[in-house]
FIFI-350353 format. One record per atom (N, C-alpha, C, CB): residue number from 1; y, z, x; atom name. Coordinates in Angstrom, 1 decimal. Last residue first. Glycine has a CB too. Layout:
N
+-----+--------+--------+--------+-------+
! num !  north !     up !   east ! atomo !
+-----+--------+--------+--------+-------+
! NUM !      Y !      Z !      X !    CA !
...
+-----+--------+--------+--------+-------+
% end
This chain:
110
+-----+--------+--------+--------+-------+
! num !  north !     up !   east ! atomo !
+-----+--------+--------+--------+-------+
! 110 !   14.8 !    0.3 !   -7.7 !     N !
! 110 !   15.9 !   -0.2 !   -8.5 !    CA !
! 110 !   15.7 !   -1.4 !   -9.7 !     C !
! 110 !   16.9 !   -0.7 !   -7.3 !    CB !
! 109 !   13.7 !    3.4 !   -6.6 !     N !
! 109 !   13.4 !    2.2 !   -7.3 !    CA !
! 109 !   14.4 !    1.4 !   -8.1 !     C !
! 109 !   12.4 !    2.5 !   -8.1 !    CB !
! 108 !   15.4 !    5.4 !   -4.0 !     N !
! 108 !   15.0 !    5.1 !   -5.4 !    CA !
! 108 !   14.6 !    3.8 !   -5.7 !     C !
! 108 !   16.2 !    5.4 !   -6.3 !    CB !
! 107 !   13.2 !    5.3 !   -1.2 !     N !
! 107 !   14.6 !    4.9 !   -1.9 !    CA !
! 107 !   13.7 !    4.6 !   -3.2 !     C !
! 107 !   15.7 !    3.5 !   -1.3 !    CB !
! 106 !   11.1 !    6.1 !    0.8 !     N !
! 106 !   11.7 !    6.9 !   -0.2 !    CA !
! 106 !   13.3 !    6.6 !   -1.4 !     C !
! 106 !   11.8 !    8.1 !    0.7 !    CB !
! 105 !   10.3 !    4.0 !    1.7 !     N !
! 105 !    9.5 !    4.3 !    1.4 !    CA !
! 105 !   10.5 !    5.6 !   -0.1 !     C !
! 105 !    8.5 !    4.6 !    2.8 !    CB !
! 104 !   13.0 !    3.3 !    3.6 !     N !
! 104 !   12.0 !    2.2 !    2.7 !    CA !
! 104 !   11.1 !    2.9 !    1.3 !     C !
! 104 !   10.6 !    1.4 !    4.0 !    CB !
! 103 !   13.5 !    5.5 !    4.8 !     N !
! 103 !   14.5 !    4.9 !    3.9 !    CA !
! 103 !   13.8 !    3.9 !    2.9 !     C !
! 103 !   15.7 !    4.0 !    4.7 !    CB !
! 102 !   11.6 !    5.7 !    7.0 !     N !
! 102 !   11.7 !    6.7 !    5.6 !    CA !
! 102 !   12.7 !    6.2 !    4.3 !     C !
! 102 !   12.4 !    8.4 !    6.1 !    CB !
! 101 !   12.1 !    3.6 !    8.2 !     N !
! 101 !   11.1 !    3.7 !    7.5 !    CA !
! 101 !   10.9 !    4.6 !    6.1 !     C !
! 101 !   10.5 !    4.0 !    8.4 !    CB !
! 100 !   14.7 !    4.4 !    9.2 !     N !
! 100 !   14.6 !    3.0 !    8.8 !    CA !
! 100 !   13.1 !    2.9 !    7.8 !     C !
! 100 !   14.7 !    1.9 !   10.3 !    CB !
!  99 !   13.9 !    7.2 !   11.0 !     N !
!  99 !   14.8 !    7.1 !    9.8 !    CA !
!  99 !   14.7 !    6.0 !    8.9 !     C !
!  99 !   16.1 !    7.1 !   10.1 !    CB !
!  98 !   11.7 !    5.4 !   12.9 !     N !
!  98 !   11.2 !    6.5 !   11.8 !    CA !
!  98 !   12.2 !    6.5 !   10.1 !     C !
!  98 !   11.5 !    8.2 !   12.8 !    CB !
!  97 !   13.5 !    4.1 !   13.8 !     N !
!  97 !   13.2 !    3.7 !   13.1 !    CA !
!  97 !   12.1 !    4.3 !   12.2 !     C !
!  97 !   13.0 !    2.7 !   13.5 !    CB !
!  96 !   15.4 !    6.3 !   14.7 !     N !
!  96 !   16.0 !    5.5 !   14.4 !    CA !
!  96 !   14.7 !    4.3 !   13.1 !     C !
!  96 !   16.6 !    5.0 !   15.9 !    CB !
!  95 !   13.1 !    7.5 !   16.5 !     N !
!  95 !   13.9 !    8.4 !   15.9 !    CA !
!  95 !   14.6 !    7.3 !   14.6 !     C !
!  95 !   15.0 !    9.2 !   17.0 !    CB !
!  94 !   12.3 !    5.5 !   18.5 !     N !
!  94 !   11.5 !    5.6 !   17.2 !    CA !
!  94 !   12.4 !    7.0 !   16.4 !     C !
!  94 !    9.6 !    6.0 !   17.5 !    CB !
!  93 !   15.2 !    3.5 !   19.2 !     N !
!  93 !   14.6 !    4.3 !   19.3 !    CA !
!  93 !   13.4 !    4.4 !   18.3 !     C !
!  93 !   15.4 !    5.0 !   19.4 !    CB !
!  92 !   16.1 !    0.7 !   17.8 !     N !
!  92 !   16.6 !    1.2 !   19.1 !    CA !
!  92 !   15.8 !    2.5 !   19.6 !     C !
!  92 !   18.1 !    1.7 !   19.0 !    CB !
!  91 !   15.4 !   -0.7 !   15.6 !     N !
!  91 !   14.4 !   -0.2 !   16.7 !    CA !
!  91 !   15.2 !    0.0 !   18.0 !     C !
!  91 !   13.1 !   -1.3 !   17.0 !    CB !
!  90 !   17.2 !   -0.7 !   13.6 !     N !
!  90 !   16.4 !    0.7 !   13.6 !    CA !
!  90 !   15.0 !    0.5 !   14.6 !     C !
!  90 !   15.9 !    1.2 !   11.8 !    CB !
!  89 !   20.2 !   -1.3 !   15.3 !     N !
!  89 !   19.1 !   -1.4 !   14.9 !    CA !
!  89 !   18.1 !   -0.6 !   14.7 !     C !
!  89 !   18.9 !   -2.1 !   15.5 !    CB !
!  88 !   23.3 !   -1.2 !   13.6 !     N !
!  88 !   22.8 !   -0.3 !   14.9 !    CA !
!  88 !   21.1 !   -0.7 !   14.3 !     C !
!  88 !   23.4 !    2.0 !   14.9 !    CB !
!  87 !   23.9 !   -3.0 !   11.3 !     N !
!  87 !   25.2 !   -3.0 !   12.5 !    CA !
!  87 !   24.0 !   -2.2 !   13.5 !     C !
!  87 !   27.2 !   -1.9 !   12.1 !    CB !
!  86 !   21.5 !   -4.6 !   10.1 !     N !
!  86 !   22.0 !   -3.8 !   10.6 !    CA !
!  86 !   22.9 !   -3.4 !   11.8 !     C !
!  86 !   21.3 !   -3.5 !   10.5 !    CB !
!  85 !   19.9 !   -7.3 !    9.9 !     N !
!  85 !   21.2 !   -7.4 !    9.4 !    CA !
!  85 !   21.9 !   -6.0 !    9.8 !     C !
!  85 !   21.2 !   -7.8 !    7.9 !    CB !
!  84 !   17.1 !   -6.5 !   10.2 !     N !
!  84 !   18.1 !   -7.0 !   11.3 !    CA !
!  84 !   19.6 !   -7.3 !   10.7 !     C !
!  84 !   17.5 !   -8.5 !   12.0 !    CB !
!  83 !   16.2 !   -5.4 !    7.6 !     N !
!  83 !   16.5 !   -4.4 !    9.2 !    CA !
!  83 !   16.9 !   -5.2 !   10.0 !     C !
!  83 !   15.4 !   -3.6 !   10.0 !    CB !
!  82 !   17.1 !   -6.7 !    5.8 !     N !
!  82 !   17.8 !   -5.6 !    5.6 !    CA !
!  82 !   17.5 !   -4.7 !    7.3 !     C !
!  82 !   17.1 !   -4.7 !    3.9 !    CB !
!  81 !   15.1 !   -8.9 !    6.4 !     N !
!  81 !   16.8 !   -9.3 !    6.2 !    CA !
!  81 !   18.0 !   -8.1 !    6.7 !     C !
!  81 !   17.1 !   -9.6 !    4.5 !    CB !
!  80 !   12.4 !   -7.2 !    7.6 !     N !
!  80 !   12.9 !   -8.0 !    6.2 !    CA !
!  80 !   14.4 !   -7.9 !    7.3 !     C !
!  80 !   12.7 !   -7.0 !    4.1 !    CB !
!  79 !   10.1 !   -6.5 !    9.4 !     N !
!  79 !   10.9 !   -7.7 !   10.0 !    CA !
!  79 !   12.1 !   -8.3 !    8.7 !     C !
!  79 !    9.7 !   -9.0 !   10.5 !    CB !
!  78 !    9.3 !   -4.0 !    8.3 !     N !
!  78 !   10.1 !   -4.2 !    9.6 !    CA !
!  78 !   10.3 !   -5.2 !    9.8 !     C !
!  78 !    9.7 !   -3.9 !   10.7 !    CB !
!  77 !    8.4 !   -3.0 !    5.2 !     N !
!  77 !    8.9 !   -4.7 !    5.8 !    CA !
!  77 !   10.0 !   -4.4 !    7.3 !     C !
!  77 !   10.1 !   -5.8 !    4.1 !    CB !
!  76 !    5.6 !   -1.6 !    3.5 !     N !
!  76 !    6.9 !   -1.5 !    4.3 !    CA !
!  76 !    6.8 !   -3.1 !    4.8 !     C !
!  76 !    6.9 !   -0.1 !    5.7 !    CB !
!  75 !    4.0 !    0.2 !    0.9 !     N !
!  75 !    4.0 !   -1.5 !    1.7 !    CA !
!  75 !    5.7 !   -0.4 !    2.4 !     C !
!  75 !    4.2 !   -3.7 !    0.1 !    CB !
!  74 !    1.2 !    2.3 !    1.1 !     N !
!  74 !    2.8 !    2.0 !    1.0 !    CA !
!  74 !    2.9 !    0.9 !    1.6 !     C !
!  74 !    3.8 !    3.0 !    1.7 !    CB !
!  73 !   -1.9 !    2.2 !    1.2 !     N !
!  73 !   -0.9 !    2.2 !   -0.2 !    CA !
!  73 !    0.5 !    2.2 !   -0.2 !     C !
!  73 !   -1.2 !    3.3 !   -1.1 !    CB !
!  72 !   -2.3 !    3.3 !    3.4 !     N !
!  72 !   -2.5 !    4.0 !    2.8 !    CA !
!  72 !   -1.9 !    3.5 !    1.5 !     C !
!  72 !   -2.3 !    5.1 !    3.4 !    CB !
!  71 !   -2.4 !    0.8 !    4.7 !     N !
!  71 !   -3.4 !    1.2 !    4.4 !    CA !
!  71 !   -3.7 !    2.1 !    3.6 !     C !
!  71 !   -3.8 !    1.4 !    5.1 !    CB !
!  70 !    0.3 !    0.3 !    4.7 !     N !
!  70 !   -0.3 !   -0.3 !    4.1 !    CA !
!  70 !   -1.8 !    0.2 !    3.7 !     C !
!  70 !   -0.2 !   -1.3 !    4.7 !    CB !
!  69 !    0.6 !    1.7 !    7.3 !     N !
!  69 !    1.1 !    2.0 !    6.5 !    CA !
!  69 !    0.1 !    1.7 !    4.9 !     C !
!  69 !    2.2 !    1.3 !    6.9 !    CB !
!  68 !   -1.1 !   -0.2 !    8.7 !     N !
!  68 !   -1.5 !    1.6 !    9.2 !    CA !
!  68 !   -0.8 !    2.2 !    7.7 !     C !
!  68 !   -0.3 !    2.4 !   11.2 !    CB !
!  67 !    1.0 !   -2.4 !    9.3 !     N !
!  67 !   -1.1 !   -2.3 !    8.8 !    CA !
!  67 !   -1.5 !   -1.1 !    8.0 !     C !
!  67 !   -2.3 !   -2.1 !   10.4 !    CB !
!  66 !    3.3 !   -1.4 !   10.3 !     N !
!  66 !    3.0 !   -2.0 !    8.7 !    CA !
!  66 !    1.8 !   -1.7 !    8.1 !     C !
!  66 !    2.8 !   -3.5 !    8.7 !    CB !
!  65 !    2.5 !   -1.1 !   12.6 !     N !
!  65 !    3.3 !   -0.1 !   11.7 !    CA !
!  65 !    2.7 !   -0.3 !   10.3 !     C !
!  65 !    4.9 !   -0.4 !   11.8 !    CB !
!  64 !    1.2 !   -3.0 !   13.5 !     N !
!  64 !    0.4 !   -2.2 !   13.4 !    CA !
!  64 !    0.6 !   -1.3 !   12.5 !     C !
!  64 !    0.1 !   -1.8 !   14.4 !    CB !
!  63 !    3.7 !   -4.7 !   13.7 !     N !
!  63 !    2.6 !   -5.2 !   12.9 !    CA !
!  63 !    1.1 !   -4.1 !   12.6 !     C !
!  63 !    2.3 !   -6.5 !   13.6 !    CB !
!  62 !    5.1 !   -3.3 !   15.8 !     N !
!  62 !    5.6 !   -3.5 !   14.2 !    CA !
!  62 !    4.4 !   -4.0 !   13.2 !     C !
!  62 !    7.0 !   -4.7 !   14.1 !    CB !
!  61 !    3.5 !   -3.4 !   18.4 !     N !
!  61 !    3.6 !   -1.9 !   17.2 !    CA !
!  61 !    4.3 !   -2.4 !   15.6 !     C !
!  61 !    4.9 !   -0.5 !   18.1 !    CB !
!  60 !    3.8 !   -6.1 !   18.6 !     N !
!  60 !    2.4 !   -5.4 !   17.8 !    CA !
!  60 !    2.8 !   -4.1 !   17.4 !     C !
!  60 !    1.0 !   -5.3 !   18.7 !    CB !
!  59 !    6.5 !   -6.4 !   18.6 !     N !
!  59 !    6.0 !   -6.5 !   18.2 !    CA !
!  59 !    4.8 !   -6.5 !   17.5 !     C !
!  59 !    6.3 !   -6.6 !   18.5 !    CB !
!  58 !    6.7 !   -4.3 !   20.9 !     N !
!  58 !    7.5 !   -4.3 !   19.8 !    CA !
!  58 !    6.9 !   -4.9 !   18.6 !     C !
!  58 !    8.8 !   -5.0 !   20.2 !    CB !
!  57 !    5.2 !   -6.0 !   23.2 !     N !
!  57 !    4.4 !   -4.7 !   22.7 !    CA !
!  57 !    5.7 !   -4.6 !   21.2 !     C !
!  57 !    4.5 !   -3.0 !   24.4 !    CB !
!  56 !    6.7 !   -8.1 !   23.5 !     N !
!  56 !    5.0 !   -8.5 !   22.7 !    CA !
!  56 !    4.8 !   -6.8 !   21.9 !     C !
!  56 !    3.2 !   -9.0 !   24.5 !    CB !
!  55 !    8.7 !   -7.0 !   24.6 !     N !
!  55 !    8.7 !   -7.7 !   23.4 !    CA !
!  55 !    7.6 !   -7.7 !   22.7 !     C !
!  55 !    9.2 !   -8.9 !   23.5 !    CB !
!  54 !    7.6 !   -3.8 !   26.2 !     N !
!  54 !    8.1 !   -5.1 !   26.0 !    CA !
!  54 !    8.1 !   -6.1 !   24.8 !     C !
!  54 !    7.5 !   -5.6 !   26.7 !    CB !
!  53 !    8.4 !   -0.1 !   25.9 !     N !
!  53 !    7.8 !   -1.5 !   25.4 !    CA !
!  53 !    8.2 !   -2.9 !   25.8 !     C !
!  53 !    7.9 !   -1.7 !   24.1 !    CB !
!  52 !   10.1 !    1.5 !   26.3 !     N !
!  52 !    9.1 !    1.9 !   26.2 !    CA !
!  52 !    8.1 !    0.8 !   26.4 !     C !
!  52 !    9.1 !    2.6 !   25.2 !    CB !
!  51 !   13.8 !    0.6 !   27.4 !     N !
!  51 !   12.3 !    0.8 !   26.1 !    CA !
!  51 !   10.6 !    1.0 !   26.7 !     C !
!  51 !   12.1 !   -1.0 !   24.9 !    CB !
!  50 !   16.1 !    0.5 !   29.3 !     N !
!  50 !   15.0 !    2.0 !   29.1 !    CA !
!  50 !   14.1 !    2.0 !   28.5 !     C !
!  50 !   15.4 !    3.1 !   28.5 !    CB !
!  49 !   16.9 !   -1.5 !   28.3 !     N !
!  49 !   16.8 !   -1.5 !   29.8 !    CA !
!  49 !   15.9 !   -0.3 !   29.5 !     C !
!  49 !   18.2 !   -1.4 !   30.8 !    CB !
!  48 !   15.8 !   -2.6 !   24.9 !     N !
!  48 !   16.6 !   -1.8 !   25.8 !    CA !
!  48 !   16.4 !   -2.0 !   26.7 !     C !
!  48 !   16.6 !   -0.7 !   25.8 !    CB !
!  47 !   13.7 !   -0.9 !   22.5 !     N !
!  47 !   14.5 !   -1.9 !   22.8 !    CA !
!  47 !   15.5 !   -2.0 !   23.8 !     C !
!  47 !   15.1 !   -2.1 !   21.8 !    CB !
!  46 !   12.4 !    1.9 !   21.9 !     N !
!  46 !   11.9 !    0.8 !   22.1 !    CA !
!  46 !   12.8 !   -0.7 !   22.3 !     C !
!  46 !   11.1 !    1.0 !   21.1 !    CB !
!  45 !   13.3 !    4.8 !   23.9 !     N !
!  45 !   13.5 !    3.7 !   22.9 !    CA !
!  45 !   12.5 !    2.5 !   23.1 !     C !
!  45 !   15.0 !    3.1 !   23.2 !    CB !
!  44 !   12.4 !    8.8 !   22.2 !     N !
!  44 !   11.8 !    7.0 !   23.2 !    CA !
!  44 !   12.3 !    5.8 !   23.2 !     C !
!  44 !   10.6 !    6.3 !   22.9 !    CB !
!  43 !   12.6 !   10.2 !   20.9 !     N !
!  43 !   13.9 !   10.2 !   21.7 !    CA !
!  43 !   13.7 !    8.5 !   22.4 !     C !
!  43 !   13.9 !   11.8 !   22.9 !    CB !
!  42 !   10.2 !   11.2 !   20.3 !     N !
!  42 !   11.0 !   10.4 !   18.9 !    CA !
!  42 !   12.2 !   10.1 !   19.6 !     C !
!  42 !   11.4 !   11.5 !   17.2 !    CB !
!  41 !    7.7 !    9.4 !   22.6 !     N !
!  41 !    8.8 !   10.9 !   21.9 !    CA !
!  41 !    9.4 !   10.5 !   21.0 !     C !
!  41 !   10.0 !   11.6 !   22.7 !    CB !
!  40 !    5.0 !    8.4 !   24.1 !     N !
!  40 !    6.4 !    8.4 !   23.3 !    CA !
!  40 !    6.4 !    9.7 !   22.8 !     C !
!  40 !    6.6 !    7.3 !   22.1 !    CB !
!  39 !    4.3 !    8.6 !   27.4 !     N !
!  39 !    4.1 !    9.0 !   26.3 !    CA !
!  39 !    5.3 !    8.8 !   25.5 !     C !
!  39 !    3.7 !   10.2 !   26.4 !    CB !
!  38 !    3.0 !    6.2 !   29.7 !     N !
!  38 !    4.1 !    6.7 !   29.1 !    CA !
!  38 !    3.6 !    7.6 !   28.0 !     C !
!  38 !    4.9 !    5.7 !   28.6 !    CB !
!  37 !    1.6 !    3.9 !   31.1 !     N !
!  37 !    1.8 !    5.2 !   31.4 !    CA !
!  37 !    2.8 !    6.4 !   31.2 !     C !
!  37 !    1.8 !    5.1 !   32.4 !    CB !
!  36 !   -0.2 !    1.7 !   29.7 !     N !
!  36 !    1.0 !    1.9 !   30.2 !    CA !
!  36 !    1.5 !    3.7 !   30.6 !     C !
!  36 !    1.9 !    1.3 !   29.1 !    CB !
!  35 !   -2.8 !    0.6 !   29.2 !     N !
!  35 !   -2.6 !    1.3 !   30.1 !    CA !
!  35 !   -1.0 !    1.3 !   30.4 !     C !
!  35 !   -3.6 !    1.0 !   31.0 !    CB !
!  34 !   -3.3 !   -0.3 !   26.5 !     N !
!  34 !   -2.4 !   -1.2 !   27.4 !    CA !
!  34 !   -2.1 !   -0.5 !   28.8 !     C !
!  34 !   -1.0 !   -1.4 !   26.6 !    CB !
!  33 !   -3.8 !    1.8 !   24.9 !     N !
!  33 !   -4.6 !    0.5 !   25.2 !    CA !
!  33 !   -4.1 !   -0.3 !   26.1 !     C !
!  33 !   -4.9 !   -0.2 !   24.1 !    CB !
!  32 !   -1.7 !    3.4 !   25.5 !     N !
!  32 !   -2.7 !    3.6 !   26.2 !    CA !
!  32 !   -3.8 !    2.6 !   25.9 !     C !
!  32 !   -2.9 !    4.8 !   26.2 !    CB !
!  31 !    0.3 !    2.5 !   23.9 !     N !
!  31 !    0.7 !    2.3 !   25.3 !    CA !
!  31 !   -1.2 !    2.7 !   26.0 !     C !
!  31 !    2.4 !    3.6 !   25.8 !    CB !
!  30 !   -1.4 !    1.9 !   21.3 !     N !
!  30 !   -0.8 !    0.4 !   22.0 !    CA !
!  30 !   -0.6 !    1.1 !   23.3 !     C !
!  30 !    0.6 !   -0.4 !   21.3 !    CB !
!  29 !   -1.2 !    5.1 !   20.9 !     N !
!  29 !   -2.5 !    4.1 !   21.0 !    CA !
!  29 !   -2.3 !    3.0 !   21.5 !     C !
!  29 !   -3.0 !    3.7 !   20.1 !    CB !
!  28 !    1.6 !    5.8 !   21.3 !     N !
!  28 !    0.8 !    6.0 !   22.1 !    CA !
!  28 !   -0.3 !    5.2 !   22.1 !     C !
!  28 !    0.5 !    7.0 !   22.0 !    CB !
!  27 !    2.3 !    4.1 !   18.2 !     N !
!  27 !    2.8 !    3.6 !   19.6 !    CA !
!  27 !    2.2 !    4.3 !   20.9 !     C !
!  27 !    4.3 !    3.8 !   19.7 !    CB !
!  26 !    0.3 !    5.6 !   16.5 !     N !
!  26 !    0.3 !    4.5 !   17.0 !    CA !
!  26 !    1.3 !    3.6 !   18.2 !     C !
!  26 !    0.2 !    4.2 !   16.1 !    CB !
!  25 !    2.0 !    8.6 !   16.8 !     N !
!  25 !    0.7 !    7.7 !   17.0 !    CA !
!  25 !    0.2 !    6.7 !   17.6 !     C !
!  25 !    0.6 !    7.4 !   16.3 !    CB !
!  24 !    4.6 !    7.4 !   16.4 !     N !
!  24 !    4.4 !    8.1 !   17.4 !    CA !
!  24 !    3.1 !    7.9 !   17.6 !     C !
!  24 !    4.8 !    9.3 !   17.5 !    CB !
!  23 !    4.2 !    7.3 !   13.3 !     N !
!  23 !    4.5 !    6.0 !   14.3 !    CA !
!  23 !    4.4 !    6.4 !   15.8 !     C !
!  23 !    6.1 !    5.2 !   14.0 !    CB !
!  22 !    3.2 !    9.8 !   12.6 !     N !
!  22 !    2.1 !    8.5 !   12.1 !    CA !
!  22 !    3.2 !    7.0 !   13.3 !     C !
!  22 !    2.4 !    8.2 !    9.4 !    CB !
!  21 !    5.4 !   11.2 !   13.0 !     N !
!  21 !    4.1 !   11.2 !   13.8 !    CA !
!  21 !    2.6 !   10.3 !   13.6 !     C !
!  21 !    3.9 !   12.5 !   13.7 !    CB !
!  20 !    7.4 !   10.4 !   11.4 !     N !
!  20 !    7.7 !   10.6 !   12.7 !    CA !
!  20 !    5.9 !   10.7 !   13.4 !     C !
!  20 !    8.8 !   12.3 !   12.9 !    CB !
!  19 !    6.1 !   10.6 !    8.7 !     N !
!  19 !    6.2 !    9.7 !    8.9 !    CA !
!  19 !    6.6 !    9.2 !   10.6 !     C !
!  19 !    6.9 !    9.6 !    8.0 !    CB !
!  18 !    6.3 !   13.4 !    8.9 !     N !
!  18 !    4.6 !   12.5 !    9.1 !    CA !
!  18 !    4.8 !   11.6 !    8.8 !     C !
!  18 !    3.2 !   12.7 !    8.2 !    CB !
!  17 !    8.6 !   13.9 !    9.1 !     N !
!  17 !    8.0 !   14.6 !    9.7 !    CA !
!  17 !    6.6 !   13.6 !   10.1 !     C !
!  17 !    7.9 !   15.8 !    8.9 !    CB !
!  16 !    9.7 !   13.1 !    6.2 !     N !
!  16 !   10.1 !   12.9 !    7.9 !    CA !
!  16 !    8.9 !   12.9 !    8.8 !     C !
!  16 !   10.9 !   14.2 !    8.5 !    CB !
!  15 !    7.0 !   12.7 !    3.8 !     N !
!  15 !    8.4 !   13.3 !    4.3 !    CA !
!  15 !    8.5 !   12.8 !    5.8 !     C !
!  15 !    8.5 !   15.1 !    4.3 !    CB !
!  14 !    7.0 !   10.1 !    1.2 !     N !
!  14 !    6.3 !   10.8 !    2.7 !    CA !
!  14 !    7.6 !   11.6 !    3.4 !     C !
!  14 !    5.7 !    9.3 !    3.9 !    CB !
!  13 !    6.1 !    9.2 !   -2.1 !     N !
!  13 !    6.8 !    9.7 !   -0.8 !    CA !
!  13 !    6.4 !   10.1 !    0.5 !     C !
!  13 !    7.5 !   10.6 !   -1.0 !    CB !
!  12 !    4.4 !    7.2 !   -3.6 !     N !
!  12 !    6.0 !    7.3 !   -3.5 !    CA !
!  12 !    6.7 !    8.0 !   -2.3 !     C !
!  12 !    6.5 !    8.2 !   -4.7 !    CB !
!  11 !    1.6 !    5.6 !   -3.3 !     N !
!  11 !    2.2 !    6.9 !   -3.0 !    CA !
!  11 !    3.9 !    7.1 !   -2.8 !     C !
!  11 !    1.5 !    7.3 !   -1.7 !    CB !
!  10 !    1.4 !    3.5 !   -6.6 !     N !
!  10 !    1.6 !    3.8 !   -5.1 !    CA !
!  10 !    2.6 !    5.4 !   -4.7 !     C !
!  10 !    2.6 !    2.3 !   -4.6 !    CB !
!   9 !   -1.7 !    3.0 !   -8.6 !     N !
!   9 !   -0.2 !    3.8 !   -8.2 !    CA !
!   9 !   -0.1 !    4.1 !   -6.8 !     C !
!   9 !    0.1 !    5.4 !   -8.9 !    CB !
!   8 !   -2.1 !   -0.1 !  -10.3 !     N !
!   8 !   -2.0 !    0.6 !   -8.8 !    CA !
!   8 !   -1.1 !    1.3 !   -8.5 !     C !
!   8 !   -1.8 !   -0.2 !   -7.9 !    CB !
!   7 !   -3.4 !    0.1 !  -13.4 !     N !
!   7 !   -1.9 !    0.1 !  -12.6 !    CA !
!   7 !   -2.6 !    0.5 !  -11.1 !     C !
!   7 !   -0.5 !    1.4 !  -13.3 !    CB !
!   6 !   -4.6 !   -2.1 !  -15.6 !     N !
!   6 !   -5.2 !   -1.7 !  -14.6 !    CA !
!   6 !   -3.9 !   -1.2 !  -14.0 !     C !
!   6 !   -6.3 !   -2.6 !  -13.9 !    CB !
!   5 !   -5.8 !   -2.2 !  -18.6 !     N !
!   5 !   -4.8 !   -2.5 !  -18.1 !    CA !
!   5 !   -5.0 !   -1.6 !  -16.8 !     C !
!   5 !   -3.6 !   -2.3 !  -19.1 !    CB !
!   4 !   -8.3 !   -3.7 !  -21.1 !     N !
!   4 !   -8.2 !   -3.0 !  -20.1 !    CA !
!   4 !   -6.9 !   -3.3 !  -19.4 !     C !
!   4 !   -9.2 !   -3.1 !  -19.4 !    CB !
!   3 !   -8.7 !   -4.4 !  -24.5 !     N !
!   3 !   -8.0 !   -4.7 !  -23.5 !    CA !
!   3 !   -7.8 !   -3.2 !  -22.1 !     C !
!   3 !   -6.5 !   -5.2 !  -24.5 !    CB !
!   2 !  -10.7 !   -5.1 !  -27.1 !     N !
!   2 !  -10.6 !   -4.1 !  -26.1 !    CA !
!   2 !   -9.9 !   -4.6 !  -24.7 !     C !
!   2 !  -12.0 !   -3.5 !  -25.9 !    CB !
!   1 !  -11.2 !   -5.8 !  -30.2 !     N !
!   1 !  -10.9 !   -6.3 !  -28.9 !    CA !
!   1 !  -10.4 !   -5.1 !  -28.0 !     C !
!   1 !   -9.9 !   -7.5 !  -28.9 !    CB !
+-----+--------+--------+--------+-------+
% end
């Protein structure tokens, strides 16, 4: 008998950096499908009298975040328990949720 065991290995890390420019990305792509006339920065906020975005737009960038992520084999959760339960939100800026991202992706396995 011959038993096959199949593992999905997931990419464990991603540094800063391309994780900062994989969401910058896609938040330009939503502002310029949307003809908004902005460029983001990692300084940009997205929540706020100043954000970049409106609610709808917050929201599809979080669902695109995910998608885009996902695609490459990392799961991530912008809407879990652990990011609104946060005293400072990690969508105050994309600096902030860049950091909130990298935290997901690179915490030890428990």
């Amino acid at each position: 008998m011959i038993c096959l065991i199949t593992f999905k290995i997931k990419f464990k890390t991603m540094n800063t950096e391309d994780i900062q420019n994989m969401v910058i990305e896609i938040i330009n792509r939503h502002l310029d499908n949307h003809e908004i006339e902005h460029e983001a920065c990692i300084n940009s906020e997205l929540i706020g009298t100043n954000a970049i975005l409106d609610s709808m737009g917050l929201v599809n960038i979080i669902v695109d975040i995910e998608s885009e992520f996902l695609d490459i084999d990392i799961e991530i959760s912008l809407t879990s328990e652990k990011a609104f339960s946060r005293k400072i939100s990690p969508f105050r800026n994309i600096k902030s949720l860049t950091t909130f991202i990298n935290e997901q992706i690179n915490e030890p396995e428990k």
